[in-house]
N, C-alpha and C positions, 0 to 999 in steps of 0.2 A: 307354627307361630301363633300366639293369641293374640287377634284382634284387637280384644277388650287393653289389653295391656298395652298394646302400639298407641291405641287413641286414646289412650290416657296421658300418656308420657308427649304425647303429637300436641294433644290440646292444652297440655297445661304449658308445655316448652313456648306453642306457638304463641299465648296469652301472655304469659308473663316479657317475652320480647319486643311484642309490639307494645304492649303498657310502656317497657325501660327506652323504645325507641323511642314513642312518641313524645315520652319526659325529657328524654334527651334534646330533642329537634326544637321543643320549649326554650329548657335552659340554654341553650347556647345561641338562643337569640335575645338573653339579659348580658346587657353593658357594663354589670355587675361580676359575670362570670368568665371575663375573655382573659383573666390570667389563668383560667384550667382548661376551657377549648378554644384558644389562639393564641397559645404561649410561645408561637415558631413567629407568627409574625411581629409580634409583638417585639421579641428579639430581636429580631430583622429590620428593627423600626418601620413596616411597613404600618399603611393605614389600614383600620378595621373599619366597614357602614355598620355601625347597629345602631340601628333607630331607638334614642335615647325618651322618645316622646311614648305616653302612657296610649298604648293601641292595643285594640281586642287581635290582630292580627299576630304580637309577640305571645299570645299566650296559646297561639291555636299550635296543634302540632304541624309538620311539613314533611317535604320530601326534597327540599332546597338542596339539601347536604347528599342524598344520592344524587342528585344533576348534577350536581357540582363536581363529586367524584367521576364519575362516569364519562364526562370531560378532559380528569385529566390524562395526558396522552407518554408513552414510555422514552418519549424523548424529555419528556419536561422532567419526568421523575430522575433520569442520567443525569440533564443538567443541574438541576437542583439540587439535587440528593445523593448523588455519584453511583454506582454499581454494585454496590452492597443492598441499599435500597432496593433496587432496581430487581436484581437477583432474590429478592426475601416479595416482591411483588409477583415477580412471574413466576412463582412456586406455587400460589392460590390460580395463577392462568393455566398451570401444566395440568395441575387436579382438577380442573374445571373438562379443558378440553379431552385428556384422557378417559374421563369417565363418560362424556359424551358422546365415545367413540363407538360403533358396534361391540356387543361382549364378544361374539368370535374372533375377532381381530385385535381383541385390544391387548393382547401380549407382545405381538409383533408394532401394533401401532404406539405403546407404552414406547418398545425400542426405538421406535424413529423418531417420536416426537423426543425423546431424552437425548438421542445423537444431535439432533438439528437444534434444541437448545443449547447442549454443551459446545457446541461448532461457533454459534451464534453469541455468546455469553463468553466463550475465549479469543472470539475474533474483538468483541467491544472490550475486555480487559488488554489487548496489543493498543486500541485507541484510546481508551482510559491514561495506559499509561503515555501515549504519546500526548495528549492532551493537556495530562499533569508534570509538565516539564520542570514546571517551578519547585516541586516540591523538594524540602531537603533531604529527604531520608534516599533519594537517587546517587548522592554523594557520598553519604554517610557509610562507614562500617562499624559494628558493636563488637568491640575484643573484650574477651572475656579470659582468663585466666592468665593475667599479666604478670610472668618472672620478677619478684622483684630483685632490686637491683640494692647489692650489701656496699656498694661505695659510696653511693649519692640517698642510701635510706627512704628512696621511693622508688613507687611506679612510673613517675610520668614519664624522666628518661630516658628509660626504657621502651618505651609507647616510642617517644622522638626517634631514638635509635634504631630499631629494628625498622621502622618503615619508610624512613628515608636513604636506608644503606638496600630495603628490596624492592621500594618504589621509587626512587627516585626521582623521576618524571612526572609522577601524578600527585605522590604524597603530599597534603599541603598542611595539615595542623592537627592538633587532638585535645577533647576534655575529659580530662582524667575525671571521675566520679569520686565522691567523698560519704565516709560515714556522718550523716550529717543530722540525727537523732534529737540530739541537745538540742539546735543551731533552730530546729523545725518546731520543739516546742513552746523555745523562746517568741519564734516569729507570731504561731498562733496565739500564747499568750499576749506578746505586743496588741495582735490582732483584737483580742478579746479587750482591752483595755482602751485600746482607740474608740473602739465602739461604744462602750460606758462612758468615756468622754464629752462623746457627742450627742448621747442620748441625754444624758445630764443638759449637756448644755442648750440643745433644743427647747427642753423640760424651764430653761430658766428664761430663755428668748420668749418662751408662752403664757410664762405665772407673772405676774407683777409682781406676789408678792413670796419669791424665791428666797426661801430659808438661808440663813446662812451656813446653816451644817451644808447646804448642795455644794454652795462657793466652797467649803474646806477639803471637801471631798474632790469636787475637781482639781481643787491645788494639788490633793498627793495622788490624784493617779497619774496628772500630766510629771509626777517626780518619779515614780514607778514606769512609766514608758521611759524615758529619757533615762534611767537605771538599764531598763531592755535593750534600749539602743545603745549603749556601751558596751552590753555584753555583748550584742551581735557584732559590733566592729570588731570586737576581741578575738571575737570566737572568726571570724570569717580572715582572720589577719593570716598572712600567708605559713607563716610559722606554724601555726593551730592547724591550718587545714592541710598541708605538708603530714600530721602525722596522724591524719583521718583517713588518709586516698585508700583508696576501694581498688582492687588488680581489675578493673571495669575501664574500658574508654567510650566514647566516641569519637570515631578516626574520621578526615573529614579529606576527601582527594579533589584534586583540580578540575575529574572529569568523572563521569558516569561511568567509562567503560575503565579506568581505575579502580571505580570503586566495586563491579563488578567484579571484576578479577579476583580482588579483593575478597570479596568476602564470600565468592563460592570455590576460593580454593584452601588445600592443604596448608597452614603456612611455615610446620614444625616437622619433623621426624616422629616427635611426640605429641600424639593427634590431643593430650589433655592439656595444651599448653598454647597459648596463641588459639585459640579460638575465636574466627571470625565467623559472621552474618550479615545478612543485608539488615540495615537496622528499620527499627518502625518508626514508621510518624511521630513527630516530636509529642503530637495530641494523644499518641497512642499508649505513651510510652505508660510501664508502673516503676516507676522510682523508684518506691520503696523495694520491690521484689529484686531488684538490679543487687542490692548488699547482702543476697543470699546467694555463695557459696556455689559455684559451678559444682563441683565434687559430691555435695548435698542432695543436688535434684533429683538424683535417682529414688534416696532415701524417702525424699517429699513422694513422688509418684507412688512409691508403694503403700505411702500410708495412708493418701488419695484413695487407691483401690480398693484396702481394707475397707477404709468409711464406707465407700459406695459401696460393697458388695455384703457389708452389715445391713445398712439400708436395703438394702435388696429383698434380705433377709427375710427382717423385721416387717415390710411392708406386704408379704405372703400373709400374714394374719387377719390384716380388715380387707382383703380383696377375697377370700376365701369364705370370710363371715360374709360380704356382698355378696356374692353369689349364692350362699345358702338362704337369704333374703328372697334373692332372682326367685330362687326356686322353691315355690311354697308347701311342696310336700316336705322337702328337706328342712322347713321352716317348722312345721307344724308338729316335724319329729323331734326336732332340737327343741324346742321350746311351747309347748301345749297350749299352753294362754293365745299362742297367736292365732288361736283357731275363732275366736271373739272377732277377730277382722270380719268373717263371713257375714257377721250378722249384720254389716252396715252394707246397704247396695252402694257397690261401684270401689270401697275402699280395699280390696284386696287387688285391682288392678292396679290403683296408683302407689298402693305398698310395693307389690311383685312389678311393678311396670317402670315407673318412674323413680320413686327411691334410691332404687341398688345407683343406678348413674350417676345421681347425686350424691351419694354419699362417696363413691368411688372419685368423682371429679372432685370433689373437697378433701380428701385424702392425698389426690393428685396434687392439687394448687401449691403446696408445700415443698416438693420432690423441687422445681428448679432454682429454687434460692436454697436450698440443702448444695444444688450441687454446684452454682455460682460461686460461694463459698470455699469447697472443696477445691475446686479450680484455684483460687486463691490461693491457695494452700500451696499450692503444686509449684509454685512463684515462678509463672511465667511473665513475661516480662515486658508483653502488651495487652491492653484489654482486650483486644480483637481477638489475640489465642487465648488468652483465658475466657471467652465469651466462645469459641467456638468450639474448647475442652469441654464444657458445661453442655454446650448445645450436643454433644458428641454421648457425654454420660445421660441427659435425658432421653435421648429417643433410645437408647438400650434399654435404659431401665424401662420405659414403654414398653418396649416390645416384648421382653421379660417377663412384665409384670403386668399391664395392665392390658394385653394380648395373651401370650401363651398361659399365664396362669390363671385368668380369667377364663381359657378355653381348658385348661386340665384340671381345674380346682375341682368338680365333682368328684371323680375319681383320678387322682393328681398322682403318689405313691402308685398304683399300678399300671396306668400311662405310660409312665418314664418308666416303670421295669420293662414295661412289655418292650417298648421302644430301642429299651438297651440290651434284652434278648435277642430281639426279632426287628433286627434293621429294616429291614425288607417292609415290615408292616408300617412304617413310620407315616405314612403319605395317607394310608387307608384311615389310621386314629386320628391324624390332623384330620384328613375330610371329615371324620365324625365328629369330633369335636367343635369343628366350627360348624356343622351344619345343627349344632342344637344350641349356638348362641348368636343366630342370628339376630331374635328381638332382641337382645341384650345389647350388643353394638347398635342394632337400629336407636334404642332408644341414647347409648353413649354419644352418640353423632349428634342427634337432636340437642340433650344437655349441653354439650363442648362448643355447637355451632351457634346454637339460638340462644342461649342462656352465657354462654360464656364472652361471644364477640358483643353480647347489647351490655354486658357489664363493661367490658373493655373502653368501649365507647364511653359510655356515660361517665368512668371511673367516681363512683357513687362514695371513696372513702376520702378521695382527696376534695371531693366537692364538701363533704361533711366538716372537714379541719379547716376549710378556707370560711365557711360560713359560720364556726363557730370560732374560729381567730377574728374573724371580721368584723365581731360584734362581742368579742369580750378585750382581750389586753391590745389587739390593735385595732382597735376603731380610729377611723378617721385616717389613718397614716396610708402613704401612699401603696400598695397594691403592687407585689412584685409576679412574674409569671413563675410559670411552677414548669421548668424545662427538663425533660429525659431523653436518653434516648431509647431508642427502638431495642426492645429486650427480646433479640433476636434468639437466645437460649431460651425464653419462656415462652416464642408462639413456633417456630419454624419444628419442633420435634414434634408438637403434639397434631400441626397440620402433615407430617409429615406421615405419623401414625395414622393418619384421616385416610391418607392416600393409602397405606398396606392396606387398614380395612377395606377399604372402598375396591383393589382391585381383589384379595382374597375371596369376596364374597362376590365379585360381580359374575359368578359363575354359579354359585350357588344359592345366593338369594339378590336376586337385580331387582328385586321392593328399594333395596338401602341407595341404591344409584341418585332416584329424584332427591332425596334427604343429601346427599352427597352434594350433589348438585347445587342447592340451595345453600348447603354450606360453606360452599366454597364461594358463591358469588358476596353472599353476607360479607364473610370477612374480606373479600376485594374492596366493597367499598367501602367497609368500616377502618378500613389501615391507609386503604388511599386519603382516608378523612383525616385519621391522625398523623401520616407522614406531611397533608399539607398546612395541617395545622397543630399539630401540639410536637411531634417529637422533632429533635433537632439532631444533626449528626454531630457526634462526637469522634470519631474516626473514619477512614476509609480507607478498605483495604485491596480494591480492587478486583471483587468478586470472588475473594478468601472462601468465602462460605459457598459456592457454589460445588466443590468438590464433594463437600460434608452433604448436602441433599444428595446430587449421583449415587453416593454410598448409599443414603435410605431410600430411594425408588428403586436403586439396583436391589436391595434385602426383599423390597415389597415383591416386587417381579419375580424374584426366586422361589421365593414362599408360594406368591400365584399359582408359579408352576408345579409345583411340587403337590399341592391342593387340587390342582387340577388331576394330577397320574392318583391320588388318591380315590377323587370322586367319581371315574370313571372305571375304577377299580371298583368302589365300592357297588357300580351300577351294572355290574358283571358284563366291561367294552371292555377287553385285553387290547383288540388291535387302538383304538382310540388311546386305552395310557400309555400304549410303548408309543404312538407317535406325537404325542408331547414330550417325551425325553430331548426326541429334537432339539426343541425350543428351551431346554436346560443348557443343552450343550450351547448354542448359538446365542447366550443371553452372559455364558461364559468367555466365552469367544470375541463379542463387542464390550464384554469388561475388560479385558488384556488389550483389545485396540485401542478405548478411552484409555485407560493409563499408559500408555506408551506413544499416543498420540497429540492427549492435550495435557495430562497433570502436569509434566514436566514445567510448563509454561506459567501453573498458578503459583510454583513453587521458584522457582529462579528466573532473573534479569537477562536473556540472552544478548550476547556481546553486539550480535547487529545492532536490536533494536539501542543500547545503549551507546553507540557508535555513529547511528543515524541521527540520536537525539543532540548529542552533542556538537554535530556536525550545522545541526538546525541553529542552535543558538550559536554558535559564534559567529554564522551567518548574519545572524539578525541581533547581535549583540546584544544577549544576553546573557550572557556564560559566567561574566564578573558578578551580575547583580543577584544571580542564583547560588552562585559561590558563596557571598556573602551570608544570602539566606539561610545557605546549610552553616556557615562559620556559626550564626548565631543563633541557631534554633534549639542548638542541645545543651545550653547552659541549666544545670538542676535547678529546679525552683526555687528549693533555700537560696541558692548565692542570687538572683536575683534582684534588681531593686526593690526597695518595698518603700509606700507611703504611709509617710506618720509625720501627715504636715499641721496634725493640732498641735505639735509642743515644738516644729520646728524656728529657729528664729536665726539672725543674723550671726548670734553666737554658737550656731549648733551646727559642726560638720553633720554634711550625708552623710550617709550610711556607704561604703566603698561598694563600686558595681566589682561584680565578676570579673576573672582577668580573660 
């Protein structure tokens, strides 16, 4: 490892993050900036202190915002935030404390601290869900490929029939879904024209001396909505929407353990007809992917995979050129001129040092809204599984791509033959391999950790659009917050990849461990910063995503080991790598226990717990008013009411609600 090159990529990484901290810990104590770092409570209508009065103290930097995190405690993040949160929080605790652990031990201590999570994280998603009694999606089932029915020329009928002739004790009602394309365009166009109404009209309430072309203009849009709103009663009129229905329902039963039944079993001869599920969160749900074609989805997947695995492709080409960068012989062969570096002291370290990371993490930043997208595509049919397809397609392509190929690109083509020769040698080229790209992760970890969590934080592009909206076409208007949620597909792979690196190498180069270290605690408090104050949840899925990490600490553990029978190979100890096979097999062994012991529980509603829940509320008489909550939580957005009270008047029916 060079030195010179560590402390280049060390000091500029460390430099540029305390500069972006200490701007940060400024800006977020201007009055001026609480719709981009207090956008959650803002929401929440709670109060914000910021000292609105001119003091040298708002200008100075702080460490307010680490005390503050550091504070919060993992029951407040459950209550507040629910267990999704909570689960994407103690994934920066598992990488902290694992890497802290002795390096001889920490194969075996990787396995028990990963058992005692998953034990701990599937016992609070049993109390999660006892918790969340209210919610409707515990009543709910989603049928998907509804017979239609040639006498009555719908689906919904048929939805009626079949479930009240094989439930009949529990079956209580269903919302047929509709193709409702038109119906969505109209609304947003309504939308868009209300909106022109009243910016008009504001515009007129401010000018004294308001043109008469604005008055003619507001006449004919308030004639153009009120055109809209005709069409919508048309279109939503029962007749119209009878010959839009979607073979989709949402089935909605008396009781929990109905609706379990329901929708984890068989309910046909023929498994592609009548297809039940437990359904997602009303919040969760994608509308629109619901009008795509059960019989389809396979199609969709495949062309998913193609994408991704072009991408895959494609993306071999600037990780290869990075690394021929990394390595400045290989630099000086490829391209002569680069030999002019030498002659400036110190710039061939931060070339060969710092560089390749940077440009590799910028290469990077793109890969998970490519594969956000792609999930999309897939038309899954909540955001929660399309965010956690996405998060699925990222840490592969990592591991692919900006791990193994990053370790074989020197000599890449005779790697993978020797490999596919000579199995046996597999373990011995990984050890080599990763023992000559140690500085190269060392400095990858520095960029990703210190450079990437002090931009997270600061978010430097949404501060630029709010300051330059603020003072050009909306000056003076009131200030809305800028709310997201936690882009659980674009931090949980790449921390996850932190953790492969972190234990592959904690054998062979323990230099990267304190860097490890540091960047794990970085992003603890920098997410605890933005879960308490800027991102907001949009779903909850009850610790969904905790399965999806198991699988990438299980990948990283394997590899460990594997790295390990190489290293000790390579260091001519036979007895030493036959007795890590052990820990192969026994890392095998506790993966067949976890999945047979706790998956089953992330994936289906067992009949106790939905037996016990419902036994609770009628007890304490709630069982009617959560009914109802499920009745009415899955009506489509289209059929919903909508307001368009600038042109309503005493002569203007509403708009008809939902049936």
């Amino acid at each position: 490892m060079k030195a010179e090159n560590l402390l280049a990529s060390a000091s500029i990484n460390i430099g540029v993050a305390m500069f972006i901290l200490s701007l940060f810990s400024i800006l977020k104590k201007q009055p001026s900036n609480a719709p981009i770092y207090y956008p959650r409570p803002i929401s929440l209508n709670h109060h914000i202190f910021l000292d609105e009065r001119f003091t040298f103290s708002r200008f100075l930097p702080s460490l307010e915002w680490v005390r503050r995190a550091s504070r919060v405690s993992e029951g407040q993040i459950l209550q507040q935030c629910g267990l999704d949160v909570l689960v994407f929080i103690r994934l920066f605790k598992f990488g902290l404390w694992v890497h802290l652990s002795c390096l001889y031990f920490i194969s075996c201590y990787g396995l028990y601290l990963l058992y005692k999570e998953y034990k701990d994280i599937w016992l609070k998603r049993i109390q999660q869900l006892h918790n969340l009694r209210h919610r409707p999606d515990q009543f709910t089932v989603l049928v998907r490929e509804i017979p239609f029915c040639n006498e009555h020329k719908a689906y919904g009928c048929c939805v009626d029939h079949f479930f009240s002739k094989h439930y009949p004790s529990s079956y209580q009602s269903y919302q047929i879904l509709y193709d409702c394309e038109e119906l969505e365009k109209l609304l947003i166009h309504g939308k868009s024209i209300r909106e022109t109404i009243e910016k008009l009209t504001q515009q007129s309430l401010t000018n004294r001396y308001t043109r008469r072309s604005d008055s003619s203009k507001i006449e004919i849009l308030k004639e153009m909505l009120q055109d809209v709103c005709r069409k919508i009663r048309h279109i939503r009129g029962e007749a119209m929407l009878s010959e839009k229905e979607l073979p989709v329902a949402f089935v909605t039963f008396r009781s929990r353990l109905g609706a379990a039944l329901a929708a984890q079993s068989q309910q046909h001869s023929n498994p592609l007809v009548w297809i039940t599920g437990i359904a997602p969160e009303p919040r969760d749900v994608l509308w629109s992917n619901l009008a795509i074609p059960y019989r389809h989805l396979p199609l969709h997947e495949i062309v998913v995979f193609l994408l991704a695995s072009l991408l895959t492709i494609f993306f071999a080409i600037p990780v290869t050129a990075i690394q021929g960068i990394a390595k400045f012989e290989k630099l000086r062969k490829w391209f002569p001129p680069a030999m002019a570096v030498q002659l400036i002291p110190g710039l061939r370290s931060i070339v060969t040092g710092y560089l390749p990371s940077v440009i590799l993490n910028f290469f990077i930043y793109i890969v998970p809204f490519c594969m956000i997208a792609m999930a999309q595509m897939a038309g899954y049919i909540s955001r929660s599984k399309k965010d956690i397809k996405a998060c699925n397609m990222v840490f592969y392509f990592l591991v692919g791509n900006a791990f193994f190929l990053s370790l074989l690109s020197g000599s890449l083509l005779d790697q993978i033959g020797e490999s596919f020769t000579h199995p046996k040698d597999f373990p011995g080229h990984l050890a080599s391999a990763v023992s000559a790209q140690a500085d190269f992760f060392m400095t990858y970890i520095l960029t990703n950790g210190l450079f990437g969590f002090s931009l997270e934080i600061l978010q430097p592009g949404l501060f630029m659009w709010n300051y330059i909206k603020s003072h050009t076409w909306h000056r003076g208007k009131r200030k809305t917050a800028y709310l997201n949620s936690i882009p659980y597909y674009r931090i949980i792979p790449f921390v996850a990849l932190s953790i492969l690196i972190g234990m592959v190498y904690a054998i062979i180069s323990p230099l990267l461990l304190p860097f490890l270290v540091g960047y794990f605690l970085l992003g603890y408090v920098v997410f605890i910063n933005q879960i308490e104050d800027v991102y907001i949840t949009y779903y909850e899925t009850c610790g969904q995503y905790w399965p999806c990490i198991y699988q990438y600490i299980l990948v990283a553990l394997i590899l460990m080991q594997i790295t390990m029978v190489g290293v000790f190979g390579l260091k001519s100890k036979p007895s030493a790598s036959i007795s890590t096979i052990p820990l192969l097999l026994l890392t095998f062994s506790f993966n067949e226990y976890c999945k047979r012991r706790f998956v089953p529980t992330f994936h289906k509603y067992s009949m106790q717990d939905a037996k016990k829940n419902d036994e609770l509320d009628e007890q304490n008489g709630l069982m009617e008013a959560n009914l109802q909550n499920a009745l009415d939580a899955y009506c489509p957005p289209c059929l919903r009411p909508v307001d368009f009270e600038v042109v309503e008047s005493c002569s203007t029916q509403p708009l008809i609600s939902p049936k």
